[in-house]
C-alpha positions in Angstrom: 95.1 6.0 -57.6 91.9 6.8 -59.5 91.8 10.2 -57.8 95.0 10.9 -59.1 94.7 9.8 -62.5 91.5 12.1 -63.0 94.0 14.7 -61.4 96.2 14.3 -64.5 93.1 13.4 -67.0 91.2 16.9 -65.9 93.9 19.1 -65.9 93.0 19.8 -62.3 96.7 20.4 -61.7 96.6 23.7 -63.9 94.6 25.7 -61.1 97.2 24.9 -58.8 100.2 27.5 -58.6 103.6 26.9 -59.0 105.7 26.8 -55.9 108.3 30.3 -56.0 111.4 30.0 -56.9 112.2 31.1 -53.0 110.7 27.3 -52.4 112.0 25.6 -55.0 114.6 22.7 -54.8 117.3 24.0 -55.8 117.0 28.1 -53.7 119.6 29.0 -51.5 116.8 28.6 -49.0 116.2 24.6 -49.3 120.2 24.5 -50.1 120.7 25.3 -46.9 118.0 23.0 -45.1 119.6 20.5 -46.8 122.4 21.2 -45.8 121.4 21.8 -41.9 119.7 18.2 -42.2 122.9 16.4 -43.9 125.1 17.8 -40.8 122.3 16.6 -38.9 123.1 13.2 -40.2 126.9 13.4 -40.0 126.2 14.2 -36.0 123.9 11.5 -35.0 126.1 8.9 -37.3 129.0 10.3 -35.1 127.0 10.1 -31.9 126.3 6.5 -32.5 130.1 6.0 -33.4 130.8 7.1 -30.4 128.1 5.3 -27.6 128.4 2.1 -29.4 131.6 1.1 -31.1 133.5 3.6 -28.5 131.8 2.6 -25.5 131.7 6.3 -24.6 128.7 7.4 -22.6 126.0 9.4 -23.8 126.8 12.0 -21.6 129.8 12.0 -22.6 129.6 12.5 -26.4 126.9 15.3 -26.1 129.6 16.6 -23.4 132.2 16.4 -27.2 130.0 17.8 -29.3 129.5 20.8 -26.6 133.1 21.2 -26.5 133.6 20.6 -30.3 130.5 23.6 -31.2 133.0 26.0 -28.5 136.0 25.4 -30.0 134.5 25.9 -33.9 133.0 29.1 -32.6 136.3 30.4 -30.8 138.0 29.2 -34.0 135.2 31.4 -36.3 134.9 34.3 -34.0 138.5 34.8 -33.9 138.6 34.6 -37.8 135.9 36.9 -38.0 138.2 39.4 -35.5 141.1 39.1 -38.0 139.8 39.7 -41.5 137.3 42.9 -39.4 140.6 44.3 -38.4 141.2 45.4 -41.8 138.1 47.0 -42.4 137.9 51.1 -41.3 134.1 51.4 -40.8 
């Protein structure tokens, strides 16, 4: 606590630089890390749904999500396919 306080009281904080704006809280960057760690969230919430109120096994709901991340990437790849069709590169 003291060393903190004589942090503030000697202005030691002004030789410190400021964190860019690449770093900062609210960058596209740490936007997306949130992001990333929120779905990280959502899936072991959903994991948990499923091993203990389910009963499913845990092989079994890594073996859902496995077939849930190929079907969202058949789903976005073909996407991708139609709106490249109408681009003439």
């Amino acid at each position: 606590k003291a060393a903190f306080i004589n942090f503030i009281s000697d202005e030691e904080w002004k030789s410190i630089e400021p964190v860019s704006s690449w770093f900062g809280p609210s960058s596209f960057l740490m936007s997306s890390m949130s992001a990333l760690f929120k779905l990280s969230m959502w899936i072991r919430h959903g994991h948990g749904y499923l091993t203990e109120n389910l009963g499913i096994p845990v092989w079994g709901s890594y073996a859902l999500f496995g077939l849930a991340t190929l079907f969202l990437g058949m789903v976005l790849g073909l996407v991708s396919e139609i709106l490249g069709a109408d681009c003439d590169f």
